[in-house]
Structures are given as C-alpha cells and as structure tokens.
N, C-alpha and C positions, 0 to 999 in steps of 0.2 A: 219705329220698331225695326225699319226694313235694316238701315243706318248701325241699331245697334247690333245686330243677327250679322251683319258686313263685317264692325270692327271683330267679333269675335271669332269670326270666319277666319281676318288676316292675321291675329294674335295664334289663332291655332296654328296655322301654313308657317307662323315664326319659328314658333314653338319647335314642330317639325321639324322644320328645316335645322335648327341648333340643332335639336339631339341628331341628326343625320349626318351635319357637319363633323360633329361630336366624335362620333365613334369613327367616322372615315382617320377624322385625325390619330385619333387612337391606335387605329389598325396600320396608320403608316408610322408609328412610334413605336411598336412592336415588331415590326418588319423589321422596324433601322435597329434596334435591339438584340436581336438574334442575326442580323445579318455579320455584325460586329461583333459578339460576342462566340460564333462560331466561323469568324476568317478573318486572317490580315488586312482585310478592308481597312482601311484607314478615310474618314470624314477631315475636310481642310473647309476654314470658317471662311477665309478669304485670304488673296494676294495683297498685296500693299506691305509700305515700308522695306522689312529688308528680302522679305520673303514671303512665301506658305505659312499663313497663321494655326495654330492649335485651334480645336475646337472647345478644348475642355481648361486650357489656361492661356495670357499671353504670348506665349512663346512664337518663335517667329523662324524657319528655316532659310536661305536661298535654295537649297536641293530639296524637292519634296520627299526623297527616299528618307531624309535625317530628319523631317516631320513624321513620319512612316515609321522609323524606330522609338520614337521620343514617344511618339501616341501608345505604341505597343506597350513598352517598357513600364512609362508614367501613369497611365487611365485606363489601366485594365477593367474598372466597372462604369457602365456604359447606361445604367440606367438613367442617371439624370441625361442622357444624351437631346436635344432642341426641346429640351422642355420652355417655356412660353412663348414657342412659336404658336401660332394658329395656323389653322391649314391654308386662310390666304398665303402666309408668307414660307409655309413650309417645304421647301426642297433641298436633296443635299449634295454638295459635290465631294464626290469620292475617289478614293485613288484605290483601282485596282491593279496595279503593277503587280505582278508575278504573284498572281492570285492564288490563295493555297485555303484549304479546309483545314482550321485545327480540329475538329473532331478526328477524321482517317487522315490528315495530312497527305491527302491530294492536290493535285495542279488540276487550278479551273482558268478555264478561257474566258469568257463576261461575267459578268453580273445574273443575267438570265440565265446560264447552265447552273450560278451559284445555289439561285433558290431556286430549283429544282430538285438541286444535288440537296441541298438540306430536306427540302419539304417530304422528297420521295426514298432518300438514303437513310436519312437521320431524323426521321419524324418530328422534323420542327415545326411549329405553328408559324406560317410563313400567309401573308392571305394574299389572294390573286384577284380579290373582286374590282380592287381599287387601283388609280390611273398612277400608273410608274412616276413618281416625284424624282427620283433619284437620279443626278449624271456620274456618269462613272467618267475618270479618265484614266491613260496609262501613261505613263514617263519613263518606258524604256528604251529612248534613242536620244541623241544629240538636241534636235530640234524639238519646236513644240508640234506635236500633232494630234488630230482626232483619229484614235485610232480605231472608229468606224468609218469613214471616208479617205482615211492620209490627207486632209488636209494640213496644211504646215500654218504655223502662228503667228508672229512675232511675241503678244501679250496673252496670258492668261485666261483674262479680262474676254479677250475678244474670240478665244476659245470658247470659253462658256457661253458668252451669245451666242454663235454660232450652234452649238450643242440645241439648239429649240428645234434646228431644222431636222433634228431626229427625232425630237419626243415630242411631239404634236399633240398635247394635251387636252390645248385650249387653239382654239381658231380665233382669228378676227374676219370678222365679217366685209369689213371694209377692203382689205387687200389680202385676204385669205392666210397671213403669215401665224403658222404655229408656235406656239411657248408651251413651256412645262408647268408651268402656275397658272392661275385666273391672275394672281398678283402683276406680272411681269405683262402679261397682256393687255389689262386694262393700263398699264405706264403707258405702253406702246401705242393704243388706243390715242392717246392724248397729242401725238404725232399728224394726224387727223382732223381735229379741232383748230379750224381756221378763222381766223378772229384778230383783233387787237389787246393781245397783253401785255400790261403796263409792269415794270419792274416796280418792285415794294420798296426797293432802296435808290433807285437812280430815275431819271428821266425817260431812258430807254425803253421802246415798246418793242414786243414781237409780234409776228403773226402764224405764230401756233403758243401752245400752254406748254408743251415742250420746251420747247426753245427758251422761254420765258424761266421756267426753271430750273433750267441747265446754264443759265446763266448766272441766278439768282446764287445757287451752289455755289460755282467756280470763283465766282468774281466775290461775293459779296460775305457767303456764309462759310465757306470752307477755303478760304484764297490761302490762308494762314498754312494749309497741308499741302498746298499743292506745289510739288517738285520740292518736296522736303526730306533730306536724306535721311533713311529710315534708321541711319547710326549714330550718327550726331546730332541732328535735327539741323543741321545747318541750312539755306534755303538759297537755292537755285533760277536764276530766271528761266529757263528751260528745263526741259526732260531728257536734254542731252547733255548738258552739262553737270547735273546732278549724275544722271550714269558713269560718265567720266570719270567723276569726283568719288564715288563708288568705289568703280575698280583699284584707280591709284593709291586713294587712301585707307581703305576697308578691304582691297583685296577681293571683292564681289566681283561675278562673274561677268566676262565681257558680255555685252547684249548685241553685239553688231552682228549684222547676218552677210553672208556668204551667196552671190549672185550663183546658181549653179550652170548656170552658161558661160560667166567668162571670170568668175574667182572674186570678182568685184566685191569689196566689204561695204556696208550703210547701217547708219546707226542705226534706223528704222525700218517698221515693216513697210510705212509709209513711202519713204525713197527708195526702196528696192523695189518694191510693186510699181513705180514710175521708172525706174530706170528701163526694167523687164519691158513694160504696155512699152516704150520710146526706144529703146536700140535694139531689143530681140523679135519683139513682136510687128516690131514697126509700126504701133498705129499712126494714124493722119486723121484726126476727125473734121479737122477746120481747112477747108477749102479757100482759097483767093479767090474773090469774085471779077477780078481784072485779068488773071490769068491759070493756068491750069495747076499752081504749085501748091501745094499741102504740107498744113504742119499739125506736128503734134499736139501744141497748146494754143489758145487764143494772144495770147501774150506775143506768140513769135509771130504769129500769122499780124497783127497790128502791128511789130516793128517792120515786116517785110511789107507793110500796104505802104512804108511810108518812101518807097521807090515808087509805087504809083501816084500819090497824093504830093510827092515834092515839100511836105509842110516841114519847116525848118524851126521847130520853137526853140532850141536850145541856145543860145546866143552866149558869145565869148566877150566879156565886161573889157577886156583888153585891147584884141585884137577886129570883134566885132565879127568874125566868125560864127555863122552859124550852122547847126548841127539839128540833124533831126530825131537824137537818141542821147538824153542826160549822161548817158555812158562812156559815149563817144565825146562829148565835150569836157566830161570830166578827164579822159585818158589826156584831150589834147588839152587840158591846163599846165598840165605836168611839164611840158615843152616850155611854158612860161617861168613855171618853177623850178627848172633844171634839175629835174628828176628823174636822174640816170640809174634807172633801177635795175637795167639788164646790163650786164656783166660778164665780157670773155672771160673764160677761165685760162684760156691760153695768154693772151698779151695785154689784161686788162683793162680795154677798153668797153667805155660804158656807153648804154645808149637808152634813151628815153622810152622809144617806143618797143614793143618786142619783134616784128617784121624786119626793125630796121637790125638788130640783134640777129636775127636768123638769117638778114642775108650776107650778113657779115662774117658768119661762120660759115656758111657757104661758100662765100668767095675767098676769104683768105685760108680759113682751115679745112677747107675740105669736107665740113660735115653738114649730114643733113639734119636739121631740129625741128 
C-alpha cells in the first residue's frame, strides 16, 4: 500500500512540476511577443554559413543590421515566434542595436529599461516573475563586442558563450560557472564526467563524455559541414582557407583582426590573443631547469634544452652531419641541393642560406637586413 501511496505521491510532484514548466514557458513566449512586436528588437536563430540566420525563414546576412531590416520589413507577425521550443531549450539571442519603441518611438538603452518602458508606459503584459532567458547583443562598432563588459570577439559563437557570465541563471555546482538555460548547463556538466568514452564510430576513447561527443560531431556526424563555404558549398580543409575563399570570391567580409599595439593583422582570435600573451605582454611560463632562461611555449624551451642535452638526432643521409632540430637539418639539405633561394636584388647573386645573403648585403651594398 505504502509503494502505491509513493508512486502516486511522484506522478502528482510530475504532474506539478509540467503545469509549472508549462506556464513559465508560456510567460517567457509572451514576453518575446510583445517585446517584438512593440520595438525593433530583432531575434537571430544562429551564426553559420554566410551569416546571421532569420529566425522566421532561411535567410542568411553577413551584417546583422541587413538581418534587422529583412526581420522588420518580412515577419512583422511574431506570434508563431519559438514555438516547439520547451523551456529546456528556450533562450533567445537578440539584437538590440539602436533600440527604439514603436509604440512613442523612443531611444531605449537595454533590454531591461525596454520592459519597463513598455510594462509601466504602455501597459503591456510583460511578466517579471521568471529568470531572464534572453541575450541581447549590440553591433554598433567595427569589432565584435559585449557591450556589457567591452569585451572584443573574434566569433559570434564565442560571444554568446561568453554572455552566461552575465546571466547566471543556472549554477554548476561543481565549478560554480553560470548559463542562462538548465539546457546549456547540464552540456557543460558533462565536462566533469571523468571516465572512459569509447567513440560509436572509431576505436578512439576519451576521458570525459565531452570530449567523446565533440568529436563524434566533427569528425564523424557533421565533418561534411565543417569549413564549408556558406556560398557555394565548396569545402575547405581549414577555417582559414574557406575565409580566404569567402572574401576573394563572394566578396564576404575580411575577418582578420588588427593587433591594437602594433597594427599587426591574424586571421584569428586565436593567433592574435598569442601574438598579444608572447611580444606585448611578454609572458614566460616555462622556465629552464639548467639555467635561468624563460620562454614563452614548451616547444621553445625543448628546442633550447637541447644546448644543454647535446642530443643530435637529426642526421644528414649525405654528409652525416648531425643536427639537433629537423629544421635545421632540413635548411642545411638545401646546401646539398643548390638551393639558392636568397637573392641580391642589386648584382644577382644567390645564396643558399639567408645569414649568408644578409651579410652579403652588408658588406658589398651597404645595407642592413
């Protein structure tokens, strides 16, 4: 009896807990309904391919302002707006650039003076009991930024992550890091989960479920999209090459970023954030343990132990030279293969190595390289 009095106990707490889901969802579908339907807000589904996707058709921008017109002009009714989301998955990114009231056609600052201004101006049905789902972004500068923090971007993508560190929705327990979803949280969660995961498709194991299905994706389930040009569909073996390919042939915006210390261009956020930590900020985290000298990566600091270790494995198949850097035995092959690839420009003479080239302009022309 006690058993059945139980199961009815947790079918009731289910029950509950639906309709309470229920209506939360509800109340955040009428928020994004009047938030939309009284201001320029404009909702974006996702980045990918050629641009900023529509939320209500295909369509696709590189400038999100021309998504911002398209949304306005094309989908003025707003009620199907995420309909078969559920409130796990429900959150929306928004673009509030140059945020304006059409009811008085006022200039609003955020998101939060928005629904104010409607709830306490324009007596909209706005509700406040439920946790903020929504990011808002702005895109009125050059660069990408959060323009709650000024952080700068490089991706969209990693905008949006970033954006949890404001809306602290949901907590993890584990390492205390906020998301604006329970969805996005519990992914994150799975970072945590330390184990042996086996891939469904290869031999390859990880040790997190993470990792295991970040690889399962790229490699296995969606490899077919990845670096695939959002114009052609042509496909790329990098992310740099496809950009490339972008700009020349489509005309898409350069993506290279500008070092703001010394003008320096990188195609990525990635090599620009290492250039910055390595010649401006000077890190050194890898010490020598033979002597007091410090470098930036483990990589240098192992080429440089190999003045203290003496160990010679690169061996010259000709001369029997040996060498303690693939690199260096590779430049002196060239010596073998008369590979005069430096070149006066004054009296044409060539020279294998490039020192021996520099001091050649040195000494007969006078210049320094």
């Amino acid at each position: 009896m006690t058993n059945e009095n139980n199961q009815e106990q947790d079918e009731t707490t289910d029950t509950k807990t639906r309709v309470k889901k229920g209506k939360e969802l509800s109340k955040h579908r009428m928020n994004m309904r009047e938030i939309l339907a009284n201001s320029n807000a404009t909702p974006i589904r996702c980045h990918g391919g050629i641009g900023y996707a529509c939320s209500f058709c295909t369509d696709q921008y590189p400038d999100p302002a021309d998504l911002k017109k398209h949304t306005i002009a094309s989908h003025p009714n707003v009620t199907k707006f995420m309909k078969g989301k559920d409130l796990y998955r429900f959150h929306v990114k928004l673009d509030i650039t140059d945020l304006r009231c059409k009811v008085c056609d006022s200039n609003i600052e955020n998101l939060e003076q928005l629904i104010d201004h409607l709830r306490n101006t324009h007596n909209k049905n706005i509700y406040t009991d439920i946790k903020n789902q929504i990011l808002p972004f702005k895109f009125d500068s050059e660069t990408l930024r959060c323009f709650l923090c000024t952080n700068k971007f490089h991706k969209f993508k990693t905008l949006q992550e970033h954006m949890n560190i404001h809306y602290r929705n949901f907590i993890c327990e584990v390492c205390d890091a906020g998301f604006v979803t329970r969805g996005i949280m519990i992914q994150h969660s799975e970072s945590h989960k330390f184990g042996s995961f086996k891939c469904d498709f290869c031999p390859k194991e990880f040790n997190t479920l993470r990792k295991k299905k970040s690889h399962e994706k790229c490699v296995h389930i969606h490899s077919n999209m990845l670096n695939k040009c959002g114009y052609c569909n042509e496909k790329f073996k990098d992310y740099r090459r496809k950009q490339k390919h972008m700009t020349e042939a489509h005309g898409a915006p350069s993506q290279e970023l500008k070092c703001e210390a010394c003008d320096k261009t990188f195609a990525g956020q990635k090599h620009l954030s290492v250039h910055i930590k390595r010649v401006h900020l000077i890190e050194r985290r890898h010490q020598c343990t033979e002597c007091e000298m410090t470098f930036f990566s483990s990589a240098e600091m192992k080429i440089h132990m190999l003045k203290h270790t003496g160990v010679r494995d690169f061996k010259c198949s000709i001369c029997h030279k040996s060498y303690g850097r693939r690199r260096t035995l590779q430049e002196h092959m060239r010596i073998h293969a008369d590979d005069r690839r430096f070149k006066c420009e004054h009296c044409g003479q060539a020279f294998v190595q490039k020192c021996s080239w520099r001091g050649h302009m040195r000494a007969k022309h006078g210049e320094s390289v």
